[in-house]
C-alpha positions as CSV (number, residue, x, y, z in Angstrom):
1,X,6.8,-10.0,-0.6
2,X,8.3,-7.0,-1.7
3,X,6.7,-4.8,-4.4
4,X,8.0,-3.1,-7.3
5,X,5.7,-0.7,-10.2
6,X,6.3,-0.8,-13.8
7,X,5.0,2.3,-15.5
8,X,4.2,2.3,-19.3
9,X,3.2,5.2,-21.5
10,X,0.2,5.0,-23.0
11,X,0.8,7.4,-25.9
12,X,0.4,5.1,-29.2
13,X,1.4,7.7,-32.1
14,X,4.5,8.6,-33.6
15,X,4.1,13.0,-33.4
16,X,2.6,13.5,-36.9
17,X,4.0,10.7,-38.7
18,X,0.5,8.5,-38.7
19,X,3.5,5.6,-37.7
20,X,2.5,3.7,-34.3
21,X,4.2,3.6,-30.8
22,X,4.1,2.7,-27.3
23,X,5.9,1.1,-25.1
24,X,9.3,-1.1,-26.1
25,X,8.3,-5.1,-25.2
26,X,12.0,-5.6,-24.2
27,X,12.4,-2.6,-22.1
28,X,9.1,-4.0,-20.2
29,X,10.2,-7.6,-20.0
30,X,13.2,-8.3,-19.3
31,X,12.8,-6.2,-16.5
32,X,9.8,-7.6,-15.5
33,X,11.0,-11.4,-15.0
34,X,14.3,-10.2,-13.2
35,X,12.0,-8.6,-10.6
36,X,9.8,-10.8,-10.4
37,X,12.1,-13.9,-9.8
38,X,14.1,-11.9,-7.3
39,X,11.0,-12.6,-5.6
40,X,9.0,-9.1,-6.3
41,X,5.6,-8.7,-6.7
42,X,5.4,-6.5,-9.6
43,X,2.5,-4.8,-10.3
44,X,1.9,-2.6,-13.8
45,X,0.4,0.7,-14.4
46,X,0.3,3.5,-17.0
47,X,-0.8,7.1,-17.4
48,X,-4.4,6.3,-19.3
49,X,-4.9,2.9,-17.4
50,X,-5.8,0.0,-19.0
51,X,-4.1,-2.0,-22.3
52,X,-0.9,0.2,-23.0
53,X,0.0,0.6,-26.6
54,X,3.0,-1.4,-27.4
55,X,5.4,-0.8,-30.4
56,X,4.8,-2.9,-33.4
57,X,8.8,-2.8,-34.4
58,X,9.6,-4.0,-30.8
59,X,7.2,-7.3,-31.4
60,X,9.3,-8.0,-34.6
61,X,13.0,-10.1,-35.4
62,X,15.6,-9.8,-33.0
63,X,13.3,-7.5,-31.0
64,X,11.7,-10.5,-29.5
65,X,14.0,-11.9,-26.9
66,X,13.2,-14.9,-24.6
67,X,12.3,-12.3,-21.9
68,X,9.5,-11.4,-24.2
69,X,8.1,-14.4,-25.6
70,X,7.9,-15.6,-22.2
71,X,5.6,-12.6,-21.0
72,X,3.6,-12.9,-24.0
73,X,3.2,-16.3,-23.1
74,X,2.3,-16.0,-19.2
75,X,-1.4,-15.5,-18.8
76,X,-1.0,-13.4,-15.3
77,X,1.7,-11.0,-16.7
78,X,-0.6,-10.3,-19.9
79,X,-3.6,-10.2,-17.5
80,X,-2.0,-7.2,-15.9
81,X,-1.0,-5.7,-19.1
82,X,-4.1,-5.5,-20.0
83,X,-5.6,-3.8,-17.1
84,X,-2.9,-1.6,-16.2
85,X,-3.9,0.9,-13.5
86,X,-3.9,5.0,-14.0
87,X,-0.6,6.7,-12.1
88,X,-3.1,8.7,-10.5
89,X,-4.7,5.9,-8.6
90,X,-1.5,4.3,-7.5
91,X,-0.6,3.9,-4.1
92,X,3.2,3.5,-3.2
93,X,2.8,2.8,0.2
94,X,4.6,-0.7,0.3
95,X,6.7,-0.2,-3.1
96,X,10.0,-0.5,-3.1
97,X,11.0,-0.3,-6.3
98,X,9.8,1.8,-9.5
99,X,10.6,1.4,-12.6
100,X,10.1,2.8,-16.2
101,X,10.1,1.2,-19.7
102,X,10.7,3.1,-22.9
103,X,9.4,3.1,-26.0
104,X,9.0,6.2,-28.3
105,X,5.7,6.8,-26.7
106,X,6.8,7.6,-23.5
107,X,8.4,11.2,-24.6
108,X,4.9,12.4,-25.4
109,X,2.6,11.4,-22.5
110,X,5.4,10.7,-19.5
111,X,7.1,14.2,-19.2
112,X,3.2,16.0,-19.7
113,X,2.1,14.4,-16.1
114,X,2.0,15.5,-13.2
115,X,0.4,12.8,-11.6
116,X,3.6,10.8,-12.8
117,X,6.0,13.3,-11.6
118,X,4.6,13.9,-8.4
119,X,4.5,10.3,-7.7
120,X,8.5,10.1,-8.5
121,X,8.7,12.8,-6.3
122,X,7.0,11.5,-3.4
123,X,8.8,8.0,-3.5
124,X,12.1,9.4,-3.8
125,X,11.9,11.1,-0.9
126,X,10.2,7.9,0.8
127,X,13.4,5.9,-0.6
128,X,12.2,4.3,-3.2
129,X,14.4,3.1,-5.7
130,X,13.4,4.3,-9.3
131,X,15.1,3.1,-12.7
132,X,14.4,4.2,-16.3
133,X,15.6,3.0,-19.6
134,X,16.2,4.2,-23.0
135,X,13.2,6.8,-23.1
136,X,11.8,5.9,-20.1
137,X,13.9,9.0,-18.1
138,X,11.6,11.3,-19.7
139,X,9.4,10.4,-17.0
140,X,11.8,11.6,-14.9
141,X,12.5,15.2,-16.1
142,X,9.1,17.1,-14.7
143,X,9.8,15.2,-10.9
144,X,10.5,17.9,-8.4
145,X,11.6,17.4,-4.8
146,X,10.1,19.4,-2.0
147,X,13.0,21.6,-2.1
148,X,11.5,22.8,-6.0
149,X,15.1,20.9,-7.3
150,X,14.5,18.4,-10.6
151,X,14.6,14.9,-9.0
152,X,17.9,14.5,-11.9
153,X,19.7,17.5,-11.1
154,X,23.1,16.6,-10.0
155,X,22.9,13.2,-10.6
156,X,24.3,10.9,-12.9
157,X,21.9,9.4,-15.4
158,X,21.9,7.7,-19.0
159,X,19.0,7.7,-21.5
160,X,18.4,7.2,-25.5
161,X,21.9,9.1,-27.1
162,X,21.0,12.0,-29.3
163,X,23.3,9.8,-31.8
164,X,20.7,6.6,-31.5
165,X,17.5,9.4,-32.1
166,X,19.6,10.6,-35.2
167,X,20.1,7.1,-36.2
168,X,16.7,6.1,-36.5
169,X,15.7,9.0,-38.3
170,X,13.3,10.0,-35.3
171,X,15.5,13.8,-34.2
172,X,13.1,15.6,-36.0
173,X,9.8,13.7,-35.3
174,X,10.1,13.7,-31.2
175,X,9.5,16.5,-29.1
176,X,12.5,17.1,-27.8
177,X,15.8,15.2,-27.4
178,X,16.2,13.1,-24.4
179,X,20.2,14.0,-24.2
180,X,19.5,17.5,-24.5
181,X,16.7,18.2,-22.1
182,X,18.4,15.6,-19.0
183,X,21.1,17.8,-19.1
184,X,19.1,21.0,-18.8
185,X,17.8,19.9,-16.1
186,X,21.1,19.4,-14.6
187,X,21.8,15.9,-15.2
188,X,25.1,14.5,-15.6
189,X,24.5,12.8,-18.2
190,X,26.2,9.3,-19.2
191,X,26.3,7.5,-22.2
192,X,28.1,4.2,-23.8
193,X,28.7,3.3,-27.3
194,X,25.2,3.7,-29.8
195,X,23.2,0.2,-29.1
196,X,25.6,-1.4,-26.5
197,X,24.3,-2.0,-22.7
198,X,25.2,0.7,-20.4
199,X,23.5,1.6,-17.1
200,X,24.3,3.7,-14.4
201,X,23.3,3.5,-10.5
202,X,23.6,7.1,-8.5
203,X,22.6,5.6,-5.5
204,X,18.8,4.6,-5.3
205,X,18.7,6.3,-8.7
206,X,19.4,3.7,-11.8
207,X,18.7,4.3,-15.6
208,X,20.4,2.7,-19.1
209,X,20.6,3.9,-22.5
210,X,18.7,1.8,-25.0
211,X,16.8,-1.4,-24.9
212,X,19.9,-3.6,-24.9
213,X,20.3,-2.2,-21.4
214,X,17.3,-3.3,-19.8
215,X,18.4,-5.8,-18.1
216,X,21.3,-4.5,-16.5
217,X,18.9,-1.5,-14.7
218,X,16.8,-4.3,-13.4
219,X,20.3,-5.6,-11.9
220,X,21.5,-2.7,-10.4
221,X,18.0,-2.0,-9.1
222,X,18.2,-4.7,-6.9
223,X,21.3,-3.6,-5.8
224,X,19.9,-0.5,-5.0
225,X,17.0,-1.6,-3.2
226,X,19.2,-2.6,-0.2
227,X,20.8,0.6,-0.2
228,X,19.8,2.5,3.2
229,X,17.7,5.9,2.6
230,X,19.6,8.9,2.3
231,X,17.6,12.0,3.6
């Protein structure tokens, strides 16, 4: 069975704001299911370990799609939720596939470590497929390929729109804008209309821009997984 790794952030506050974060339950869901019923054996990890912080607004209204009330609702998938291994511990020996959920929480802890971006690092260069959603690539921006060049440079990539950060009322509250910083690193950055799905495969490289794209990364992902390995 093949194997794919979702990593969540495990930051849980909003900068100084005293509002809550974490993880988006869409962004980790829908994903999640399409995986697994493509016959993956998706395992879950996070950058403290253990029960990752979720966001409260993401558990709430239209937030909660059928992808998420059936996680909730699975006892294995909450199992592993709840006992989420630590990045540094995680061995990507047989994964083919890796994959990051966003959430507001992720553009505090995910760009910070290095066990994180080491690990992107390393399974790029394996030929591993790795997707990102909505603020998930800001786990992306500190990877570094042997040759010292940002795993994004050159490539084209979509994340959360500096218009969708100014529309919740969040520009001045994160610490940095996703937009902004992909393209310093030398992204080519891609983007749809504010809230619409839009994802974008560079080869084994797959990321979308907000959590109505989820599932179209975990789509395009698979694609990608049958890609051969470009050295």
């Amino acid at each position: 069975m093949p194997k794919a790794l979702i990593i969540l952030t495990s930051h849980d506050r909003l900068g100084d704001s005293g509002k809550s974060t974490g993880f988006y339950w869409e962004e980790l869901a829908a994903p999640y299911w399409i995986l697994s019923d493509a016959g993956y054996q998706v395992e879950l990890a996070s950058i403290a370990g253990g029960r990752p912080p979720a966001d409260p607004t993401s558990a709430e209204g239209d937030a909660v799609t059928d992808h998420v009330r059936r996680f909730m609702a699975d006892d294995a998938a909450m199992n592993r939720l709840n006992n989420t291994e630590r990045v540094e511990d995680v061995e990507i020996d047989a994964c083919g596939i890796i994959y990051l959920p966003g959430g507001h929480g992720t553009m505090w802890d995910l760009p910070r470590s290095s066990a994180l971006g080491n690990l992107l690092a390393r399974a790029w260069e394996k030929g591993v497929s790795i997707g990102a959603v909505c603020h998930g690539p800001a786990g992306l921006l500190e990877a570094r390929l042997s040759s010292g060049a940002p795993l994004v440079e050159g490539r084209r990539v979509a994340g959360f729109a500096n218009s969708e950060e100014q529309a919740v009322g969040l520009s001045d509250t994160v610490p940095f804008l996703l937009e902004d910083e992909l393209k310093a690193r030398g992204a080519q950055y891609e983007r749809g209309p504010d809230w619409q799905p839009f994802a974008v495969a560079d080869g084994k490289l797959v990321t979308g821009q907000n959590p109505a794209s989820s599932a179209d990364v975990a789509l395009l992902l698979l694609k990608a997984a049958h890609l051969p390995t470009v050295p």
